[in-house]
Steps between C-alpha positions, in 0.01 A plus 500: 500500500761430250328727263500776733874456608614578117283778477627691801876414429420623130313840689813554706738534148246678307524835365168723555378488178478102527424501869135560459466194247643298756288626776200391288642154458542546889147515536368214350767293686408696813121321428660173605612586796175518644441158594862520672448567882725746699567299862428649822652384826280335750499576826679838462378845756327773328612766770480845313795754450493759772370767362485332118857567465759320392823501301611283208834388339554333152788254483334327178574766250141570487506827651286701243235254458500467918495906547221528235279178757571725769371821338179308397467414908603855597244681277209164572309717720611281821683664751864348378839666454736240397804678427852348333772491723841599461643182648451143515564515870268810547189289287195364664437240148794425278430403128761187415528308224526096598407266247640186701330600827204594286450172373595327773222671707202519243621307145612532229276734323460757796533901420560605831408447919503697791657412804195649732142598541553829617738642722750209632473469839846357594637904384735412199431588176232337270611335173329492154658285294453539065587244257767609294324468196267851584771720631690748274291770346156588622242310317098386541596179686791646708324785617172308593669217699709774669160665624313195606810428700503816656143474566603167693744648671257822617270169650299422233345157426393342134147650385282423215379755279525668145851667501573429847888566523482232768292204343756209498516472114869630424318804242157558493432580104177726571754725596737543228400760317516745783785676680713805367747560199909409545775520321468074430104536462197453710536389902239367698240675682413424838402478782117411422287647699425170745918487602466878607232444722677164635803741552262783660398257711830439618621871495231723444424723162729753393387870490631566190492228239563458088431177464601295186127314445 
């Protein structure tokens, strides 16, 4: 983890022409982060977005690598429209950054948790909170942990499975060659095909699709 830290602190003062060495060194410390478990709340509701819509705010300075999770959901082939919203106050999920309350809730080493299964049923907003250490600049990791929360969010459980965006595992390697070009390198692809049809099952399929895998 300590590995992986450097690397993205070193991404996020890179110029391009260095950025895609570092993304490569990225990689290999990405491979150990397999074995490291995203949490899920017990207990939670999985009641489903009316509609599949909802909006989304980023207070963690993540909002690139959080607009480019929602795209991946928008264009999954579920019938989803997560949109960003112009206002915290206006958001259905709101992206913060909490280290302390982070820790505090799910360790030391924990990337990020969700506040809900699905759509809270109390009516305030639901909260996904990042570690500090994968906010900034849109990256493999950041952009990965923002989707599987997302999916949580949407009602989706842990699954197994070969590039499942929602096995536990905080990056599932099969999957990191895929995804499409950026300015700081190669995102994540995803959803896999088994968290659209959990999602479809939720919301139905979307008529018109371009999904990333």
């Amino acid at each position: 983890m300590v590995i992986v830290r450097s690397l993205l602190r070193r991404l996020r003062r890179a110029r391009p022409r260095s950025a895609a060495l570092i993304l490569v060194a990225l990689g290999v410390g990405l491979g150990a982060l397999a074995t490291q478990r995203l949490p899920l709340l017990t207990g939670s509701n999985a009641d489903p977005w009316p509609g599949g819509r909802l909006t989304y705010f980023d207070a963690s300075g993540s909002s690139a690598a959080v607009d480019a999770a929602a795209r991946r959901w928008n264009d999954s082939g579920a019938n989803v429209q997560l949109e960003r919203a112009g206002e915290r106050s206006r958001a259905d999920v709101v992206f913060v950054a909490d280290r302390e309350r982070l820790r505090s809730t799910c360790g030391a080493r924990c990337l990020a948790l969700s506040s809900t299964i699905g759509r809270p049923r109390d009516g305030r907003a639901a909260t996904v909170m990042l570690n500090p250490d994968i906010t900034g600049e849109p990256n493999t990791l950041s952009v990965w942990v923002a989707m599987h929360e997302l999916g949580h969010i949407l009602g989706l459980r842990h699954r197994e499975g070969t590039c499942s965006l929602m096995n536990a595992h905080a990056y599932d390697k099969a999957c990191r060659s895929g995804g499409a070009k950026a300015a700081h390198g190669r995102l994540p692809c995803g959803p896999a095909s088994g968290d659209v049809a959990a999602a479809a099952r939720l919301y139905g399929r979307a008529v018109a699709a371009r999904p990333c895998r």
